[in-house]
C-alpha positions in Angstrom: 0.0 0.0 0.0 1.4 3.4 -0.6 2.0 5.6 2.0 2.0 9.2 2.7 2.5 11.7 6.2 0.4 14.3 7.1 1.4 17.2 9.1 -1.5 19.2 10.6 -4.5 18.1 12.1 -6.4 21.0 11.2 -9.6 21.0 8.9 -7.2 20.6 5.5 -5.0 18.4 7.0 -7.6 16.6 8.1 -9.8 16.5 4.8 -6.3 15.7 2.6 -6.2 12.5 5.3 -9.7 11.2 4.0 -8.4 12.4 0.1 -5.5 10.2 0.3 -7.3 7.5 2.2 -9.8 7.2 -0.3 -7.2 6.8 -2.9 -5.9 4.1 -1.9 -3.1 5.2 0.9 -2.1 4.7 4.4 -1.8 7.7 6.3 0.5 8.4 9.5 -1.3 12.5 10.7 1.2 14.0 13.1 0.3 16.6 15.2 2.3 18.0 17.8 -0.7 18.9 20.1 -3.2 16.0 19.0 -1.3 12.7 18.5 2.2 12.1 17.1 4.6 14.6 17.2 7.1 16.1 14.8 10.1 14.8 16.6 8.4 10.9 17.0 7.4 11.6 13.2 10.8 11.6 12.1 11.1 7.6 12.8 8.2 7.0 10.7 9.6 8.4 7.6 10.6 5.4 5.9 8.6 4.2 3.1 6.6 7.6 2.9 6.0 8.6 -0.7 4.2 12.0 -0.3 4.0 14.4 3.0 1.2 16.6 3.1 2.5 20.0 5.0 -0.6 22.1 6.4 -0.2 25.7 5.8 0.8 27.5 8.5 3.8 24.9 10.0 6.7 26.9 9.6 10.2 24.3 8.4 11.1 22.8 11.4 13.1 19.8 11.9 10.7 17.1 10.6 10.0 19.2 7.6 13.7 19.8 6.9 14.3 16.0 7.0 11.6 15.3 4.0 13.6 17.8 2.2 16.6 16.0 3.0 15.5 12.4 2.0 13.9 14.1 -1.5 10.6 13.0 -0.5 7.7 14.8 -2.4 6.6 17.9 -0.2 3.5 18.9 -1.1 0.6 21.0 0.3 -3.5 20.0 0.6 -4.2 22.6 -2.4 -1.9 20.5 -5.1 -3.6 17.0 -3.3 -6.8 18.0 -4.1 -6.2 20.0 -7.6 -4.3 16.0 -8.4 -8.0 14.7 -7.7 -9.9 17.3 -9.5 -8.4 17.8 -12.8 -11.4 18.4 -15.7 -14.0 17.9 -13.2 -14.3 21.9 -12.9 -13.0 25.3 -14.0 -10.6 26.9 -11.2 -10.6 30.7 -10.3 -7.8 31.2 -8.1 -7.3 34.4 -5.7 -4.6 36.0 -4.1 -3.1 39.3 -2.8 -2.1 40.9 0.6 -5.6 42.2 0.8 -9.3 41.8 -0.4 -8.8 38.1 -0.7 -11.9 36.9 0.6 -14.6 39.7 -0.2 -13.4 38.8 -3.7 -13.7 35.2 -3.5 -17.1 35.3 -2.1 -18.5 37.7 -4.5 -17.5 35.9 -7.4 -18.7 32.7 -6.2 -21.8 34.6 -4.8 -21.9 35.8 -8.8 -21.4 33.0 -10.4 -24.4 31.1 -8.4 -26.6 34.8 -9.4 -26.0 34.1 -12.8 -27.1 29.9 -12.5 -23.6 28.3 -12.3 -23.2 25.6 -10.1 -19.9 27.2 -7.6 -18.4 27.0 -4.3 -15.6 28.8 -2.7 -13.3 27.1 -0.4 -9.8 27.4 0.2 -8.3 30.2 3.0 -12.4 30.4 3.5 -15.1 27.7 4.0 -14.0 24.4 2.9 -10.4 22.9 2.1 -9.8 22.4 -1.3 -9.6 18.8 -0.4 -12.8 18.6 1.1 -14.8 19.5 -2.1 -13.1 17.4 -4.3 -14.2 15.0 -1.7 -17.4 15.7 -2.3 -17.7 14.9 -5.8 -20.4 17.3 -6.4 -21.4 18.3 -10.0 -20.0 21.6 -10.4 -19.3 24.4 -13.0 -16.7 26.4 -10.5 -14.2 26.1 -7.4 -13.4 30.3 -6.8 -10.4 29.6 -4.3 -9.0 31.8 -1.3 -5.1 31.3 -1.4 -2.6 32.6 1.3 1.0 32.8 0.3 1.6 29.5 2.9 -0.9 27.5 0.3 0.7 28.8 -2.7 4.6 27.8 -1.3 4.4 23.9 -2.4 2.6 23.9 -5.6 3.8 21.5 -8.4 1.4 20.5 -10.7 -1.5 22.9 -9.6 -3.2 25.4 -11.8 -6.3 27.6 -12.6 -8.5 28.0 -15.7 -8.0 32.2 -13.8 -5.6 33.5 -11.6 -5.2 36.7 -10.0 -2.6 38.8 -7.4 -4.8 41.8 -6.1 -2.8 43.6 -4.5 1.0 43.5 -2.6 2.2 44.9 0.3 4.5 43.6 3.2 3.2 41.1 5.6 4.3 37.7 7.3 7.6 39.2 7.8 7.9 36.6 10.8 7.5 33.8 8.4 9.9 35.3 5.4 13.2 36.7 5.3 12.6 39.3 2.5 9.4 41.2 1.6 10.1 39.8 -2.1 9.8 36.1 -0.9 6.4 36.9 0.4 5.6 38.9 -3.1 6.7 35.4 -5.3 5.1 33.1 -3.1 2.0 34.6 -4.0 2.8 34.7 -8.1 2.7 31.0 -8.0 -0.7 30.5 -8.4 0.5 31.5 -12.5 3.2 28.9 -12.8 1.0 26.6 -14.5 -0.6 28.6 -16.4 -1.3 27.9 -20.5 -2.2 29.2 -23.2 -5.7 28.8 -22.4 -5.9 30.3 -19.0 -6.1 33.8 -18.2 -4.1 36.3 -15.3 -6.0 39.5 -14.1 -3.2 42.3 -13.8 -3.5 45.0 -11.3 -1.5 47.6 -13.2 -2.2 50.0 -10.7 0.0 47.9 -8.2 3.4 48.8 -8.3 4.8 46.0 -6.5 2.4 43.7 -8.8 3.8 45.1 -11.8 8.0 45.3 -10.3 7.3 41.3 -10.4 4.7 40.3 -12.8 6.4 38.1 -15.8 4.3 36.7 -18.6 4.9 33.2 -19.5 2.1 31.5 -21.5 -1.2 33.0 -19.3 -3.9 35.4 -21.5 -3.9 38.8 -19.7 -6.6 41.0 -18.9 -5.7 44.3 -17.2 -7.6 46.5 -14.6 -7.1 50.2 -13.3 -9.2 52.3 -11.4 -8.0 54.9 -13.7 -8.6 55.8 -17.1 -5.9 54.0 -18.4 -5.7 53.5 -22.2 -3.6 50.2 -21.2 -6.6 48.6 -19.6 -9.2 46.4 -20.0 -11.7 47.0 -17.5 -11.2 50.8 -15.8 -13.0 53.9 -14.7 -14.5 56.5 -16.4 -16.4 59.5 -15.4 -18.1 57.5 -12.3 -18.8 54.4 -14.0 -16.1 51.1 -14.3 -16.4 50.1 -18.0 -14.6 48.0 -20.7 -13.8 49.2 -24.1 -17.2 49.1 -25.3 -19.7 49.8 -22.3 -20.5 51.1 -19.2 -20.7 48.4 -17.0 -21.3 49.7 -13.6 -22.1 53.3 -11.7 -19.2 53.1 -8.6 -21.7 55.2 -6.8 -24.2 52.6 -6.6 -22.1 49.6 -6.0 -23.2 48.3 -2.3 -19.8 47.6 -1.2 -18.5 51.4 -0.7 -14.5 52.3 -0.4 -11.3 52.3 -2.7 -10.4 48.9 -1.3 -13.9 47.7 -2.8 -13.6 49.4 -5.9 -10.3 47.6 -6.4 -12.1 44.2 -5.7 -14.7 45.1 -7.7 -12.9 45.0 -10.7 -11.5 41.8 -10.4 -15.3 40.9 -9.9 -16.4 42.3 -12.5 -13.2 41.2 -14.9 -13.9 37.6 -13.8 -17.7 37.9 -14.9 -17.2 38.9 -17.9 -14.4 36.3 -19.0 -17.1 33.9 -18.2 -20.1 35.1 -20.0 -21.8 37.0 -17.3 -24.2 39.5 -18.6 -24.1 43.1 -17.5 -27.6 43.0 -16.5 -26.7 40.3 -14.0 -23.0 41.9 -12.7 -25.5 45.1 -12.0 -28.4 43.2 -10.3 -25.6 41.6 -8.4 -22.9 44.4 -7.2 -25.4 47.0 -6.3 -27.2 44.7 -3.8 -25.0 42.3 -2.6 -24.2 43.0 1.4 -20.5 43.4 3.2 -18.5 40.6 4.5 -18.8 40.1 8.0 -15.6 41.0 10.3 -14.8 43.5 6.8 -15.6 46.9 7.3 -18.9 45.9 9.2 -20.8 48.8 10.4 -22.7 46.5 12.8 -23.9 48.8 15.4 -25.4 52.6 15.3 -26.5 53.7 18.9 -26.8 57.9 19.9 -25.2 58.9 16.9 -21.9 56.6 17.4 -21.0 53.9 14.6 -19.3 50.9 15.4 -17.1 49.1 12.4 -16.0 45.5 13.1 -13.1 45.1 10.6 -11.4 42.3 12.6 -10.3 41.0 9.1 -7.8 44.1 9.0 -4.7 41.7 10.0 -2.0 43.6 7.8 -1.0 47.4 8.2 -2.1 48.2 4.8 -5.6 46.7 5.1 -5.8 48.9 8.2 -4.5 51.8 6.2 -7.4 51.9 3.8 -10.1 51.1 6.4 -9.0 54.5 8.0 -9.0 56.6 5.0 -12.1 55.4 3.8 -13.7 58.1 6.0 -13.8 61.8 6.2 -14.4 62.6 9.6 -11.6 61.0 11.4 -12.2 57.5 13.4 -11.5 56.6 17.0 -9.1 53.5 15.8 -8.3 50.3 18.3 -5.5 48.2 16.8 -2.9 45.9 18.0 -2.3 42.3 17.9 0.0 39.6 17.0 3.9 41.2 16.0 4.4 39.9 12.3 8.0 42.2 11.9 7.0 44.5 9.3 7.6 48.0 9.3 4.7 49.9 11.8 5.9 53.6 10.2 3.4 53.9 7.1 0.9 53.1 9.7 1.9 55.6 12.4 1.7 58.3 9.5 -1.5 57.5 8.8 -2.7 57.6 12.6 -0.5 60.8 13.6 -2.5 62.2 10.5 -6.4 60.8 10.5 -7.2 59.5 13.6 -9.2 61.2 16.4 -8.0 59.0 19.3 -5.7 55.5 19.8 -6.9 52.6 21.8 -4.2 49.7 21.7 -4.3 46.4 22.6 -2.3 42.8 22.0 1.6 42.2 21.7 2.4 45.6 19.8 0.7 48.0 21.8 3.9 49.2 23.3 5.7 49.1 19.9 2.3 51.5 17.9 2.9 53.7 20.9 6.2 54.5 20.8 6.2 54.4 17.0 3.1 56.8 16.5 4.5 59.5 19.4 7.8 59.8 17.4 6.0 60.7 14.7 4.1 63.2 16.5 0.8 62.1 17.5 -0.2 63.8 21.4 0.4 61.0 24.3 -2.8 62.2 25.5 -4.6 60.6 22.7 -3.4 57.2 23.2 -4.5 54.7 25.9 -2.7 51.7 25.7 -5.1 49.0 27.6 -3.8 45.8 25.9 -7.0 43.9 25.7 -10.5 44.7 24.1 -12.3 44.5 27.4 -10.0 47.0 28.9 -10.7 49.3 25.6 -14.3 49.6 26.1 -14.7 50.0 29.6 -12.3 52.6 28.7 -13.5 53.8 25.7 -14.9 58.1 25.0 -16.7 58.6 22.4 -19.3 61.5 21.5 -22.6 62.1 18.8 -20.8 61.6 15.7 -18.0 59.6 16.4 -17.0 56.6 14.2 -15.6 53.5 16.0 -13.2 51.7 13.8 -12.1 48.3 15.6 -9.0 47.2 12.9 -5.9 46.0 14.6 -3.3 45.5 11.5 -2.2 42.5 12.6 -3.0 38.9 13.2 -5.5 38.0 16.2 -3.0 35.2 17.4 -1.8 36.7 20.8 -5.0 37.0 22.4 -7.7 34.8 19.9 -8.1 31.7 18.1 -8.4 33.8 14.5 -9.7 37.0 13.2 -13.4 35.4 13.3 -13.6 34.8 17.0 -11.7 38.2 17.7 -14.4 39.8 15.8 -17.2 38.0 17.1 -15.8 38.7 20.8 -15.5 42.9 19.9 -19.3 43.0 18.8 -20.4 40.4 21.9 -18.9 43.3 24.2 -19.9 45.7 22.2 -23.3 45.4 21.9 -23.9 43.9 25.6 -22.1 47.6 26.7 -23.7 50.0 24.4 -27.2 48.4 23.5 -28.8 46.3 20.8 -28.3 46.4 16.8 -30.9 49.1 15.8 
């Protein structure tokens, strides 16, 4: 029988243990808080044909020694795209940020307009777990992080795109650039029949974007002769129509417009009517734990963006209003560079309310670039913040913490979920 090691007992390590069972292997899982461990792994290597790594294990000593003994290190993404090849189109998304409100929406489309879809990767299901499945689908729209894209071999989609770059995971990479090419292979595959969205208002997309076989279609929120799908006089067209007024798209913001556009690209590369892309865009409803304007109560809004784990995601959920926002952030220390940040606060932010690991290190930063101590109240946990918390009529309440809800929460969902819980049990009921 063949035989193949998992690493990660999580839900895709999990659903690539049934995959492989199913196909006819034995399977040793090692876990180092559920079962075996990495270190008792390493006497169990013999024999072992594939090794499944789940995403976030970082190359430890067991993962050092498969390299070592050349045996084939893969992740759950290539496993299941082995066991899935013709039985559906692939539309594959990446970037630093705007990953998943993209990846739902063009599932969410692609069901409005009567294909049979799902999303799953980063979000809802592994990869491994549909193909499990065996249902009778049209589409798989896939979330992919940079730790999916790392051990891809054979792996790719019918459309690929990179929304955006910007640093982040600097406690996983050594250079920002390894982060950047991680994420530009979910391309590597590509043919001549597949198609790459380009963001060619992304510098850092365009520094490292190289064309190999892959049909390109370009976007810019511009009016960029150079590009496919762009914007014009308030609406975002293609060469030969208006497709969409921005001001009536439901999902408000440059971040969205930016997402939008890879929406919109994707629809129409697929046959989606206009009609359809409009009916959709203009009524479909924010992500939860994205820019969620959850609670209004005397005048004060409350925005849960708990999904703003990166400093640029938290950049852009600041300037997306005029009046400036009280801001709590903080979280889990992922090494990148806190300046463009501080310059952002120092310049739009009413008040500071810190919590998590780098409270002390957005303090320090955001004073030396000038922002009045007497603004800032570093209280290290979200309880603390809104027992704390001042506020008056008019205020905007912008929970986004830049970084990664590991010091304090299981993810980004449950930090989320916690901020409203307290939120809403302090301040009264969702109107």
């Amino acid at each position: 029988m063949k035989k193949a090691m998992v690493y990660g007992a999580g839900v895709s390590g999990l659903a690539a243990c049934e995959l492989l069972k199913k196909n006819g292997y034995e399977v040793i899982l090692v876990d180092d808080n559920k079962g075996l461990s990495s270190n008792e792994a390493l006497n169990y290597l013999d024999g072992v044909e594939v090794f499944i790594k789940s995403p976030g294990i970082p190359y430890n000593a067991l993962i050092l020694e498969v390299i070592n003994r050349g045996i084939e290190l893969i992740d759950e993404i290539e496993l299941a795209y082995r066991y899935s090849k013709g039985k559906f189109k692939i539309v594959a998304v990446t970037g630093t940020n705007g990953k998943t409100t993209t990846t739902s929406k063009i599932d969410g489309l692609f069901k409005k307009a009567g294909f049979k879809s799902e999303a799953g990767g980063n979000i809802g299901k592994p990869f491994a777990q549909i193909v499990l499945e065996n249902k009778d689908l049209d589409f798989v729209v896939l979330e992919l992080s940079s730790y999916q894209l790392e051990n891809l071999k054979e792996f790719k989609a019918d459309l690929s795109l990179v929304i955006n770059l910007s640093p982040d995971h600097m406690d996983r990479y050594e250079k920002v650039e390894d982060y950047y090419l991680a994420k530009f292979n979910i391309k590597n595959n590509a043919t001549e029949r597949d198609y790459f969205i380009l963001n060619i208002d992304s510098k850092e997309v365009m520094d490292l974007y190289e064309k190999k076989l892959e049909k390109i279609i370009k976007i810019s929120s511009k009016n960029n002769n150079q590009a496919d799908f762009f914007v014009e006089n308030g609406f975002l067209r293609d060469k030969f129509e208006e497709i969409l007024e921005v001001e009536k798209l439901s999902l408000k913001g440059k971040h969205n417009l930016e997402n939008v556009m890879f929406i919109v690209a994707t629809a129409k590369t697929f046959g989606i009517s206009t009609d359809i892309i409009k009916e959709y865009l203009y009524n479909t409803e924010s992500l939860e734990h994205r820019m969620e304007d959850f609670l209004k109560v005397e005048g004060v809004t409350f925005i849960n963006d708990s999904k703003g784990t990166n400093i640029d995601s938290t950049i852009k959920a600041i300037e997306a209003y005029k009046e400036k926002p009280i801001l709590i952030c903080g979280g889990k220390d992922k090494h990148v560079d806190l300046k463009p940040l501080a310059e952002v606060i120092n310049k739009n932010v009413k008040t500071l309310y810190l919590i998590g690991d780098t409270a002390d290190k957005i303090e320090e930063l955001v004073v030396s670039e000038g922002y009045e101590k007497d603004k800032i109240y570093n209280l290290k946990t979200i309880e603390n913040v809104l027992d704390k918390i001042k506020f008056s009529t008019g205020d905007i309440i912008l929970f986004s913490p830049a970084h990664s809800s590991f010091d304090q929460f299981k993810n980004y969902v449950e930090r989320g979920r916690i901020f409203k819980e307290l939120v809403n049990k302090k301040f009264g009921n969702i109107e």
